[in-house]
N, CA, C and O atoms as a GROMACS GRO file, in nm:
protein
  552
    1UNK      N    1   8.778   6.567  13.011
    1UNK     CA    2   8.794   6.462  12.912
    1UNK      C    3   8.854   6.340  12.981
    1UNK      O    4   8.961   6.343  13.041
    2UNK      N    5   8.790   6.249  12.968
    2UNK     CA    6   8.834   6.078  13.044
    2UNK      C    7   8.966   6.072  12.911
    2UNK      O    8   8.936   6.055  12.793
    3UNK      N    9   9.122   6.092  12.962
    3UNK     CA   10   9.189   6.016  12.896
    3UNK      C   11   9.238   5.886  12.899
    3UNK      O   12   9.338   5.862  12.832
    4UNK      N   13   9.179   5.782  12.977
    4UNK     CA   14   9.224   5.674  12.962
    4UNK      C   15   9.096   5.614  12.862
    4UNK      O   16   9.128   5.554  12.760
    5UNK      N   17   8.978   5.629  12.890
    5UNK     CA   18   8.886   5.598  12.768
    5UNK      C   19   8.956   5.622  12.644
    5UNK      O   20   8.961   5.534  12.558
    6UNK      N   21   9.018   5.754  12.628
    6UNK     CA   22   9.049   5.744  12.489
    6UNK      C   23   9.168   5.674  12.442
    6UNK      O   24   9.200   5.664  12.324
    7UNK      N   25   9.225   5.630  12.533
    7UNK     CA   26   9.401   5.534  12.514
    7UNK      C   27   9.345   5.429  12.492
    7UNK      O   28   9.399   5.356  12.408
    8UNK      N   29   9.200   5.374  12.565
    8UNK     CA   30   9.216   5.231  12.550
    8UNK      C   31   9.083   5.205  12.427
    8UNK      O   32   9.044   5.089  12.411
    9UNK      N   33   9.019   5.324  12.342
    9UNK     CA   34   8.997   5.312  12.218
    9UNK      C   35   9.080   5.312  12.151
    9UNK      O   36   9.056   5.266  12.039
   10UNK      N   37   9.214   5.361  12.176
   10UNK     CA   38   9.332   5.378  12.079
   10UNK      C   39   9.348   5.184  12.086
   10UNK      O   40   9.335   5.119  11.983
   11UNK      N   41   9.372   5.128  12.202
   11UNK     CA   42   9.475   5.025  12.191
   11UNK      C   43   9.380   4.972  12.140
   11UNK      O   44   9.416   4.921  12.034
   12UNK      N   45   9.233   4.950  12.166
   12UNK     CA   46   9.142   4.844  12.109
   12UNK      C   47   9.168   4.859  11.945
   12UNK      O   48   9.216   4.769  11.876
   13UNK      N   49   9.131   4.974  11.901
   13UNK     CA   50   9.136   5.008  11.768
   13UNK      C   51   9.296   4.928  11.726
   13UNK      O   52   9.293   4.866  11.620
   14UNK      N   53   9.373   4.926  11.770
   14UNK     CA   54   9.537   4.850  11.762
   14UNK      C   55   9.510   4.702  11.784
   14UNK      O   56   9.570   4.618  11.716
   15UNK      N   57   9.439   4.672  11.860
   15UNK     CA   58   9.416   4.520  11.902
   15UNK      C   59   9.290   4.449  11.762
   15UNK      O   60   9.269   4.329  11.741
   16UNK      N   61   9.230   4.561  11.691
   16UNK     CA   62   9.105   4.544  11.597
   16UNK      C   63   9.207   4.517  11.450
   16UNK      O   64   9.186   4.420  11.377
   17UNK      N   65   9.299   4.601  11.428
   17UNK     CA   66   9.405   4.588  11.362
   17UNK      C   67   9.497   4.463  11.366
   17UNK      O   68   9.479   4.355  11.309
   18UNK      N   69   9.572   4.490  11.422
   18UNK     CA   70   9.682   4.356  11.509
   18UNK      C   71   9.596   4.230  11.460
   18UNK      O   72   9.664   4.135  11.420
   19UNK      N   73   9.465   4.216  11.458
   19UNK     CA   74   9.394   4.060  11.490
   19UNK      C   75   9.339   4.052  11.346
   19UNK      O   76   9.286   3.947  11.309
   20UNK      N   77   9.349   4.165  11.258
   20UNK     CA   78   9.324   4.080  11.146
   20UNK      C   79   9.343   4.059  11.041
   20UNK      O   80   9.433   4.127  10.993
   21UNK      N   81   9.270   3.953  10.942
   21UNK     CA   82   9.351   3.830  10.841
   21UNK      C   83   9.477   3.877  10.787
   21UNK      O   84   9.510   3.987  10.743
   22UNK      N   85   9.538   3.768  10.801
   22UNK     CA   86   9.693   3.845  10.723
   22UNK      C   87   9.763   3.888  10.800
   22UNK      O   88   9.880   3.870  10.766
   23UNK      N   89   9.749   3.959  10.927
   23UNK     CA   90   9.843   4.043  10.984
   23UNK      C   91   9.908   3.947  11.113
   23UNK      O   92  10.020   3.900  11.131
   24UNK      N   93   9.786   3.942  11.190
   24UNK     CA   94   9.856   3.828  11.286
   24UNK      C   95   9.947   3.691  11.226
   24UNK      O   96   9.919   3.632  11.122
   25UNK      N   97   9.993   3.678  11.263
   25UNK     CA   98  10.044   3.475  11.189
   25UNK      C   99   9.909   3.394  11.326
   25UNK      O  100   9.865   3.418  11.438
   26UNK      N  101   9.895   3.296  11.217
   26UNK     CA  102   9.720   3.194  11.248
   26UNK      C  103   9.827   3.078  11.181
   26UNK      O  104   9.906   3.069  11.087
   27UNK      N  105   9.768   2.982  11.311
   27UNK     CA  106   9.813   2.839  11.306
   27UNK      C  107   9.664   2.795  11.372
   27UNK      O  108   9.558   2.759  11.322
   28UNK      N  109   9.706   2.815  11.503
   28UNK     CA  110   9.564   2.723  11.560
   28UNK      C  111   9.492   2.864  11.630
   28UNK      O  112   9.418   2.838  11.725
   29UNK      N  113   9.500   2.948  11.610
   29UNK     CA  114   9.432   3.066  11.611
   29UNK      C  115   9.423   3.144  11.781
   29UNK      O  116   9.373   3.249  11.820
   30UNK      N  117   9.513   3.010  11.862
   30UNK     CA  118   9.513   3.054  12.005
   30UNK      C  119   9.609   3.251  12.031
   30UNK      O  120   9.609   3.341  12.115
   31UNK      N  121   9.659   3.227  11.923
   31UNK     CA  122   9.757   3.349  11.922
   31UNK      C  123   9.688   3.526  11.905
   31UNK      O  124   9.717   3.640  11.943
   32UNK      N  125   9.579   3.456  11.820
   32UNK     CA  126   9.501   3.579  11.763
   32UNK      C  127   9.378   3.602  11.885
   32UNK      O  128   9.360   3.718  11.922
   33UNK      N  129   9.310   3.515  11.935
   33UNK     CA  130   9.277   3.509  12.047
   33UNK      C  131   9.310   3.564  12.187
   33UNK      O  132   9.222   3.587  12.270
   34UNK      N  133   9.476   3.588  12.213
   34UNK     CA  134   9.490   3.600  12.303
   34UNK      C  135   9.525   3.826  12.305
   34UNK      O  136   9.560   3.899  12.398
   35UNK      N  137   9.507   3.844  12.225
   35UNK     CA  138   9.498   3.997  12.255
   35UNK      C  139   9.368   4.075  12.332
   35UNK      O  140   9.246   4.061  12.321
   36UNK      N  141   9.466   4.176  12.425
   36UNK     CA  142   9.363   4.214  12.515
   36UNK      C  143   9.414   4.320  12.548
   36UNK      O  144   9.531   4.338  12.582
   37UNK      N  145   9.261   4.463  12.532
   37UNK     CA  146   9.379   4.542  12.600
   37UNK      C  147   9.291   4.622  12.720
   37UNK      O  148   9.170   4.607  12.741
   38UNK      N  149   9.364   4.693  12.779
   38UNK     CA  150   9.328   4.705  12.905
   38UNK      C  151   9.364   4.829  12.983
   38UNK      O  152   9.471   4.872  12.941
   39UNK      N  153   9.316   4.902  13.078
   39UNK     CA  154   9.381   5.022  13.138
   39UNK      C  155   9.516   4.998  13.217
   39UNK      O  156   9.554   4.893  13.270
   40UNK      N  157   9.585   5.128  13.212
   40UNK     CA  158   9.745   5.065  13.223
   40UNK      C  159   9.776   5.206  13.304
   40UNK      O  160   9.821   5.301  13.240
   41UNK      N  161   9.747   5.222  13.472
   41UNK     CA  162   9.797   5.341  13.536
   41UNK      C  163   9.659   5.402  13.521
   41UNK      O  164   9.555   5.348  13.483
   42UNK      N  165   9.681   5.524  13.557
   42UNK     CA  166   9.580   5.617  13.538
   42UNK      C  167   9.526   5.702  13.432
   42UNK      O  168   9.418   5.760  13.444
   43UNK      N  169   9.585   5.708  13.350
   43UNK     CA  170   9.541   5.728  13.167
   43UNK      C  171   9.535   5.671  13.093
   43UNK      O  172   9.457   5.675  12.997
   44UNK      N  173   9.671   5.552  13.132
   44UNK     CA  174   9.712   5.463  12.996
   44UNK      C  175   9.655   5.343  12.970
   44UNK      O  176   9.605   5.287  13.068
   45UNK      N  177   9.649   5.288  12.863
   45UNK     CA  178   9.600   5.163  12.827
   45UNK      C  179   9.724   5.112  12.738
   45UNK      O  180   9.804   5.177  12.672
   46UNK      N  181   9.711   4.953  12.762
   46UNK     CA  182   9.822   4.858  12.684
   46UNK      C  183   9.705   4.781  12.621
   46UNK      O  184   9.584   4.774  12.640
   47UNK      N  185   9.814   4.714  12.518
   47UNK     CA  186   9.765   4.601  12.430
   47UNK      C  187   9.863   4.495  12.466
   47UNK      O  188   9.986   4.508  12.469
   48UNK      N  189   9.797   4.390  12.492
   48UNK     CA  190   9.908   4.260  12.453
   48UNK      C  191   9.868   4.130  12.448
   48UNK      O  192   9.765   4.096  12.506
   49UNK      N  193   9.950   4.031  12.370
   49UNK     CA  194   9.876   3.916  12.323
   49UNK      C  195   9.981   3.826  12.434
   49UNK      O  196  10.104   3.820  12.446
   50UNK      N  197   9.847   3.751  12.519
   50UNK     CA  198   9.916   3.696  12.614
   50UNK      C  199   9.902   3.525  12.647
   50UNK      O  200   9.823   3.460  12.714
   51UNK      N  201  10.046   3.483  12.546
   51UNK     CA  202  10.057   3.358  12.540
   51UNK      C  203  10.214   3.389  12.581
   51UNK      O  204  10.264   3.502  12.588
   52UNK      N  205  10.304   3.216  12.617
   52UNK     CA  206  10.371   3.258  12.665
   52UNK      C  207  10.488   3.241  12.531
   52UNK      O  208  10.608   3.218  12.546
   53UNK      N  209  10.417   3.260  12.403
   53UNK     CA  210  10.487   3.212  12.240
   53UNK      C  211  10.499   3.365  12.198
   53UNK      O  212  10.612   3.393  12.159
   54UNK      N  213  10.423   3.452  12.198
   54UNK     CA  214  10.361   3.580  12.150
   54UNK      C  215  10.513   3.656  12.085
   54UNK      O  216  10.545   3.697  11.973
   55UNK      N  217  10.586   3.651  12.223
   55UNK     CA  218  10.681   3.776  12.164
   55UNK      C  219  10.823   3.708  12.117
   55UNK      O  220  10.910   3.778  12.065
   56UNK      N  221  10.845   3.543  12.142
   56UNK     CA  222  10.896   3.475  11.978
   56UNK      C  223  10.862   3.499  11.873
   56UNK      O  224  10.947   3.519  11.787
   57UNK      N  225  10.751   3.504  11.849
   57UNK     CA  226  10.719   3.504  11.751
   57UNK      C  227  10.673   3.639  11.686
   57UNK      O  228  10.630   3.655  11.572
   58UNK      N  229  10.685   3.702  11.753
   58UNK     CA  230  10.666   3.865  11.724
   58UNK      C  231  10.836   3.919  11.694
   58UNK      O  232  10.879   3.989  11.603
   59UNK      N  233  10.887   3.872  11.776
   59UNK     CA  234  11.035   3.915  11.776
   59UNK      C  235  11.159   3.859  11.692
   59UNK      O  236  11.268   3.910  11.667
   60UNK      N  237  11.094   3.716  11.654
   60UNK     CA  238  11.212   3.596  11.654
   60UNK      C  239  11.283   3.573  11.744
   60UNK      O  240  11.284   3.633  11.852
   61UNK      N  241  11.366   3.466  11.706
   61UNK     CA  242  11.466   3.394  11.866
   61UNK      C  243  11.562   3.355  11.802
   61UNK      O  244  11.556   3.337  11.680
   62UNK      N  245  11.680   3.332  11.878
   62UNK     CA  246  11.786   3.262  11.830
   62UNK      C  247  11.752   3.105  11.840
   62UNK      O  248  11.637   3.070  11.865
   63UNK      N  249  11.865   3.000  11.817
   63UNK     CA  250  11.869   2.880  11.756
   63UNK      C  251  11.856   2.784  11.936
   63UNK      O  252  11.940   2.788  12.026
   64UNK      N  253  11.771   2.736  11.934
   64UNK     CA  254  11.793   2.702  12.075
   64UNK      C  255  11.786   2.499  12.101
   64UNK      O  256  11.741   2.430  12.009
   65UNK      N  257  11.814   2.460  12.177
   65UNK     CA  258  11.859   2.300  12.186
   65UNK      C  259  11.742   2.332  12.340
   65UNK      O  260  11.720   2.426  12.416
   66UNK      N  261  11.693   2.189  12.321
   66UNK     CA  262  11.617   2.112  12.395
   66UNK      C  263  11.690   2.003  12.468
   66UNK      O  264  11.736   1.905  12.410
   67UNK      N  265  11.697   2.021  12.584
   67UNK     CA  266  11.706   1.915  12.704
   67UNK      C  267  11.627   1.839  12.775
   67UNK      O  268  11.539   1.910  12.823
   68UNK      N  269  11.613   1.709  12.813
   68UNK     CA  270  11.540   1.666  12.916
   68UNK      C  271  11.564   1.753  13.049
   68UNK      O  272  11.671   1.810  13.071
   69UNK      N  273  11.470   1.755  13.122
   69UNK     CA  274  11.509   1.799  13.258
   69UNK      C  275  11.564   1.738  13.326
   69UNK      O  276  11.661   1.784  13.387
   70UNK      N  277  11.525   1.623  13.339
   70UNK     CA  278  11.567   1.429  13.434
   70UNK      C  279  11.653   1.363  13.308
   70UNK      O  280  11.676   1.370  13.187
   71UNK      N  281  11.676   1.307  13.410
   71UNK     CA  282  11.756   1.160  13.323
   71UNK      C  283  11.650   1.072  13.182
   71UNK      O  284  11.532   1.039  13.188
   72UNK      N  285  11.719   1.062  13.100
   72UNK     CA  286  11.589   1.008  12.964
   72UNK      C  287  11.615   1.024  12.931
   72UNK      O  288  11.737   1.022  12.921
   73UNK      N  289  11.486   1.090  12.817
   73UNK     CA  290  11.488   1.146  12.683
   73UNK      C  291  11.404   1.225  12.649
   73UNK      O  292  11.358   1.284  12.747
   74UNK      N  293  11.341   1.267  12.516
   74UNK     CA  294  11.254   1.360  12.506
   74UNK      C  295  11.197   1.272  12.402
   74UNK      O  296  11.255   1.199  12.321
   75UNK      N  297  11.082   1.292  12.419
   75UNK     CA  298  10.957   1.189  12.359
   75UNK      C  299  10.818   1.288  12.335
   75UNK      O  300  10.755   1.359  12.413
   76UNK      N  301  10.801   1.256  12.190
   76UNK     CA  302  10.673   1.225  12.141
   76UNK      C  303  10.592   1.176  12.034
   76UNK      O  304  10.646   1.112  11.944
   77UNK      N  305  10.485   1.195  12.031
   77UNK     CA  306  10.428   1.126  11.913
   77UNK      C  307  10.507   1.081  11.809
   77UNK      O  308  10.618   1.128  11.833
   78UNK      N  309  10.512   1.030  11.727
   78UNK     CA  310  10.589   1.039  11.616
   78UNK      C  311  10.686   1.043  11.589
   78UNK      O  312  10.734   1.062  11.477
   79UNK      N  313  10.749   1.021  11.714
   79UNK     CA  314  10.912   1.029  11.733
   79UNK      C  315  10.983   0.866  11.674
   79UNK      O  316  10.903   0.776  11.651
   80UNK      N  317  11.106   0.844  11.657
   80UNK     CA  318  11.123   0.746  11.617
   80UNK      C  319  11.165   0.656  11.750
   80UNK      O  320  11.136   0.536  11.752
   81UNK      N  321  11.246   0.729  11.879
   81UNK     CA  322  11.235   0.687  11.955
   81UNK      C  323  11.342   0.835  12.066
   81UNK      O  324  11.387   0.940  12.020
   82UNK      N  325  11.352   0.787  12.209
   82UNK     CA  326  11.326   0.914  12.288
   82UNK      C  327  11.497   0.985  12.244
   82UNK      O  328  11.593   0.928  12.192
   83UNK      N  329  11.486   1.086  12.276
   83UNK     CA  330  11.612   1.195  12.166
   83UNK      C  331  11.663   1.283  12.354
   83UNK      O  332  11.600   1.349  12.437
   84UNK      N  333  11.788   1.237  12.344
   84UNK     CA  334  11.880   1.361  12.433
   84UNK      C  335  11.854   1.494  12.391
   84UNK      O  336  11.831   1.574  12.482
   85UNK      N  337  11.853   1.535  12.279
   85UNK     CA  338  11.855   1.656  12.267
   85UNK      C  339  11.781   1.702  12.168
   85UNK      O  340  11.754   1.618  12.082
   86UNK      N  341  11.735   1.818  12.151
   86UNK     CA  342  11.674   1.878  12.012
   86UNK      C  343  11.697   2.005  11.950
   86UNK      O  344  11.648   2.112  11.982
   87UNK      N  345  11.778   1.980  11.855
   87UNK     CA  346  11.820   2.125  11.819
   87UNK      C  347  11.688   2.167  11.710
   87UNK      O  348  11.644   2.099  11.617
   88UNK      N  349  11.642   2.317  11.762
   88UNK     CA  350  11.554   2.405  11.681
   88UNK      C  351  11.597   2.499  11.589
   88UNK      O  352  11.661   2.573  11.664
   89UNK      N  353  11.611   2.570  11.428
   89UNK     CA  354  11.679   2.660  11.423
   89UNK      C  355  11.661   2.787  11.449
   89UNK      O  356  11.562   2.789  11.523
   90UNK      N  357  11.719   2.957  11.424
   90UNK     CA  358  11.666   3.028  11.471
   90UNK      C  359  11.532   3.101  11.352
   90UNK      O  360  11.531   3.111  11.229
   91UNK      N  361  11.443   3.137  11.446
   91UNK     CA  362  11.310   3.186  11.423
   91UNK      C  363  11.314   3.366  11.347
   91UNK      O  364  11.334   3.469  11.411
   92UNK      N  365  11.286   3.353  11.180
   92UNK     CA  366  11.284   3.512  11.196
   92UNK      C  367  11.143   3.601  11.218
   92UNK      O  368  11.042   3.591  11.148
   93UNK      N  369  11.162   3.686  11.329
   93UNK     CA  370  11.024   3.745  11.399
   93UNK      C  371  10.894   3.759  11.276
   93UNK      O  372  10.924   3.764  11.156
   94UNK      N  373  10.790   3.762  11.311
   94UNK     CA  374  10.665   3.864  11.222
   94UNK      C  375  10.566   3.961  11.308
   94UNK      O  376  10.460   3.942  11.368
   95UNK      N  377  10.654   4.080  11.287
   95UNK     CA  378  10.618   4.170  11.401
   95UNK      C  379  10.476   4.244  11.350
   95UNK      O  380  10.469   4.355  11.298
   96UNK      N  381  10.357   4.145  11.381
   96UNK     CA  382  10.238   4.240  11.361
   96UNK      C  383  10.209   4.308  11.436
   96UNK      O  384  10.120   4.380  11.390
   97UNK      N  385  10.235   4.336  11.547
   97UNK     CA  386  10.192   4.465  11.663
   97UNK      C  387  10.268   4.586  11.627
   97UNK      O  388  10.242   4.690  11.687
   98UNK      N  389  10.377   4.586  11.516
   98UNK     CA  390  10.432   4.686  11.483
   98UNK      C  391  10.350   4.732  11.313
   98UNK      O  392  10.300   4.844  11.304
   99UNK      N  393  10.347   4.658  11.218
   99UNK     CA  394  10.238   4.609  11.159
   99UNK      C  395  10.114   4.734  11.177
   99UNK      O  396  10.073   4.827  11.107
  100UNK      N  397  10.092   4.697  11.268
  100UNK     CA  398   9.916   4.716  11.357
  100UNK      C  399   9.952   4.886  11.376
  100UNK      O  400   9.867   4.972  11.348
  101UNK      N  401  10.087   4.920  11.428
  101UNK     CA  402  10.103   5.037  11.442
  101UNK      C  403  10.088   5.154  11.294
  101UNK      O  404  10.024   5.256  11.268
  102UNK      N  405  10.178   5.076  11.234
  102UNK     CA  406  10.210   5.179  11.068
  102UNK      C  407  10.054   5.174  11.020
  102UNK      O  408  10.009   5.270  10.957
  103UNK      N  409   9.978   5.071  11.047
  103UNK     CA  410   9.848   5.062  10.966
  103UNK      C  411   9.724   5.173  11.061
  103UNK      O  412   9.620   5.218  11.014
  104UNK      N  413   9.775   5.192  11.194
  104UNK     CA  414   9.706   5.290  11.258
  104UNK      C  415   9.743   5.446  11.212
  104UNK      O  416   9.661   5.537  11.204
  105UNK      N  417   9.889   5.457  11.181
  105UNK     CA  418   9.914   5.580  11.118
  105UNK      C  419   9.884   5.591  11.022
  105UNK      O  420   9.912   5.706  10.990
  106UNK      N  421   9.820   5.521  10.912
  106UNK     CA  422   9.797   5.547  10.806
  106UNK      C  423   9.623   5.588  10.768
  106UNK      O  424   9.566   5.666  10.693
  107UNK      N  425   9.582   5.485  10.867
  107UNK     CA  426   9.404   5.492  10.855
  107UNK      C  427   9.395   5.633  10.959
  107UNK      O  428   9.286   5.687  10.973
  108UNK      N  429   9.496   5.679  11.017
  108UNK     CA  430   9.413   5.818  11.101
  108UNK      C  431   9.375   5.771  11.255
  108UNK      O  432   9.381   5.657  11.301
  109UNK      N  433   9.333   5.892  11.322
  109UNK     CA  434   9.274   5.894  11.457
  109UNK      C  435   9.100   5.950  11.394
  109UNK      O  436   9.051   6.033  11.470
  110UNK      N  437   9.041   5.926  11.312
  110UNK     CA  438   8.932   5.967  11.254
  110UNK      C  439   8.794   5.907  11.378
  110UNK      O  440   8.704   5.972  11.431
  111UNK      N  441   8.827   5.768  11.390
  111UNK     CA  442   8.763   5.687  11.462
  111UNK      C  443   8.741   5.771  11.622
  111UNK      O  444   8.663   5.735  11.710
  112UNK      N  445   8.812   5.861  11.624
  112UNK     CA  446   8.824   5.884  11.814
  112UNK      C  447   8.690   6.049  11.785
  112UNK      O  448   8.631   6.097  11.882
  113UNK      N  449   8.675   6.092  11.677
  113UNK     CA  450   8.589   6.206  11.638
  113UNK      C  451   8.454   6.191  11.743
  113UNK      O  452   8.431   6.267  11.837
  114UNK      N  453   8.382   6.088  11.708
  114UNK     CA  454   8.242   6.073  11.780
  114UNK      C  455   8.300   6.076  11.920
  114UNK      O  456   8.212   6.141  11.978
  115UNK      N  457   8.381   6.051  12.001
  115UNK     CA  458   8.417   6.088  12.108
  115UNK      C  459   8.457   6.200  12.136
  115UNK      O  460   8.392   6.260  12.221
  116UNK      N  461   8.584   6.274  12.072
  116UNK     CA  462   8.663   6.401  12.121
  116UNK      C  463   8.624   6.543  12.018
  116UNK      O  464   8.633   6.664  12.039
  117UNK      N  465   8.578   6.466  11.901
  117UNK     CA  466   8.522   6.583  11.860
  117UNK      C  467   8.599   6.566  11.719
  117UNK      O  468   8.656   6.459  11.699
  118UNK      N  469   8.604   6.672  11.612
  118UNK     CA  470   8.689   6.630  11.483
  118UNK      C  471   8.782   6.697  11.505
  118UNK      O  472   8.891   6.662  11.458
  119UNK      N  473   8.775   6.811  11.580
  119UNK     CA  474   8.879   6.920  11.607
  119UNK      C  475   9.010   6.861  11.701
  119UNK      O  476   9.131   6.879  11.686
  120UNK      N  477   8.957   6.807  11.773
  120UNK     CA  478   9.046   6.761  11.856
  120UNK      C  479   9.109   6.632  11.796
  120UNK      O  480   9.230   6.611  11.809
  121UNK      N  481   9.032   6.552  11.734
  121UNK     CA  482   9.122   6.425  11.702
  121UNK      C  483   9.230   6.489  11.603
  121UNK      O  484   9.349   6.458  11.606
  122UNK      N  485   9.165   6.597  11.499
  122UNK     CA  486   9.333   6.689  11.434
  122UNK      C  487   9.382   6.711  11.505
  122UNK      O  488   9.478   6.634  11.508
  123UNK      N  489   9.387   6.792  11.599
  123UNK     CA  490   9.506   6.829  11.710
  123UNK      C  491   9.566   6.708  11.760
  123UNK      O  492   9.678   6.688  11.712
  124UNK      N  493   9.519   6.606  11.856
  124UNK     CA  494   9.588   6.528  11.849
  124UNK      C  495   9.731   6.456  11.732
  124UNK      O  496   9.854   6.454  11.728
  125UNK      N  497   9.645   6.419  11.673
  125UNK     CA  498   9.770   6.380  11.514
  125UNK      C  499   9.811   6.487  11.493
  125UNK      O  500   9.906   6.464  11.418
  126UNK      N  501   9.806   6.603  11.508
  126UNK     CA  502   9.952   6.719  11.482
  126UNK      C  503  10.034   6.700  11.631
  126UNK      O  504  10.155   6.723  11.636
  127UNK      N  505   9.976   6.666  11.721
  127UNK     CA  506  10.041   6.701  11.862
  127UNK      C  507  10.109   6.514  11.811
  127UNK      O  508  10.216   6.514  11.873
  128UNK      N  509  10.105   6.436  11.770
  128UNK     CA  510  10.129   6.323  11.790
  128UNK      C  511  10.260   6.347  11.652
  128UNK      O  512  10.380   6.334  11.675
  129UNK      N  513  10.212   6.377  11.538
  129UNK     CA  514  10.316   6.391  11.448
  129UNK      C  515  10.438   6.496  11.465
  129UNK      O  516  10.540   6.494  11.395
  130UNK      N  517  10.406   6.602  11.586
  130UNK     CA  518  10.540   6.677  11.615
  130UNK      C  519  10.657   6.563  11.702
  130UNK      O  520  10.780   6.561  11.706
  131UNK      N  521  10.561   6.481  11.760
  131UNK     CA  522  10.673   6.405  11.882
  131UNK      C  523  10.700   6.248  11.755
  131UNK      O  524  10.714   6.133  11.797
  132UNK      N  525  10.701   6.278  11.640
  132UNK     CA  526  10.764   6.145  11.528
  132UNK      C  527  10.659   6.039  11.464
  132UNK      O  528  10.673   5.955  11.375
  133UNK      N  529  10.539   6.078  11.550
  133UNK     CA  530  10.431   5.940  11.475
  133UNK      C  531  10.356   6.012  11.412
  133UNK      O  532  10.277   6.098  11.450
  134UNK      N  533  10.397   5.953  11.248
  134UNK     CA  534  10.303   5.993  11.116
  134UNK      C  535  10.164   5.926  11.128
  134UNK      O  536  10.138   5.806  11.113
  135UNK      N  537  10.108   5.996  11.150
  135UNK     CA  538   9.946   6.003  11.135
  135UNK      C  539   9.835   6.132  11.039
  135UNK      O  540   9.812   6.253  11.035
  136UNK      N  541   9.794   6.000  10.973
  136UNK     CA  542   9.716   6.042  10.827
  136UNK      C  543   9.571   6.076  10.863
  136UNK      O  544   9.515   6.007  10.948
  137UNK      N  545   9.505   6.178  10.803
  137UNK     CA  546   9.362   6.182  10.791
  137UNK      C  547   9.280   6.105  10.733
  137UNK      O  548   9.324   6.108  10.618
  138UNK      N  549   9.186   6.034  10.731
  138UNK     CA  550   9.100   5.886  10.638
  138UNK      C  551   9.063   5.957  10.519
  138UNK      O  552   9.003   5.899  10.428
   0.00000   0.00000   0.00000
């Protein structure tokens, strides 16, 4: 049995989740875009959305102030004119990759059948629900 094929149907199936309406946060849609997942070692596969905003905004942040680097100011569009400093407040996270997870335990490992068989994708979700992750049959 190829187990990294089946990790990285797992993460895709997580990355198929994760990306849609509603679940991701969509502004200019670069965010939802940037998930990818991929083989990770010799079995494993990851998911991750790779901007360098992703896990602010997955996580939240504390309250953070803006500096020039150089001597100035900080300028842009619309500004009234250039600013020493910029205070931001803090950000509370919207963790859809966790999201993406509870909604994978709930829809099942049903999807991995045409690959491993039906027998085995049960075993799996009992072998997966003894080590704490609730996973449902469709």
């Amino acid at each position: 049995m190829n187990w990294q094929r089946i990790t990285l149907q797992v993460a895709e199936k997580l990355r198929e989740i994760a990306i849609r309406q509603g679940n991701v946060p969509y502004e200019t849609g670069d965010l939802r875009k940037s998930h990818v997942s991929q083989p990770y070692g010799e079995h494993d596969a990851i998911l991750s959305a790779n901007t360098p905003y992703a896990r602010a905004v997955h996580d939240g942040r504390p309250a953070i102030t803006i500096k020039p680097r150089r001597k100035g100011g900080l300028y842009w569009k619309g500004a009234p004119h250039p600013m020493r400093e910029v205070h931001q407040p803090a950000r509370k996270g919207n963790p859809w990759l966790a999201r993406a997870v509870e909604d994978l335990e709930r829809e099942g490992l049903d999807f991995l059948a045409p690959e491993i068989g039906q027998e085995a994708a049960d075993e799996l979700a009992r072998a997966l629900r003894a080590r704490g992750l609730k996973v449902r049959r469709s």
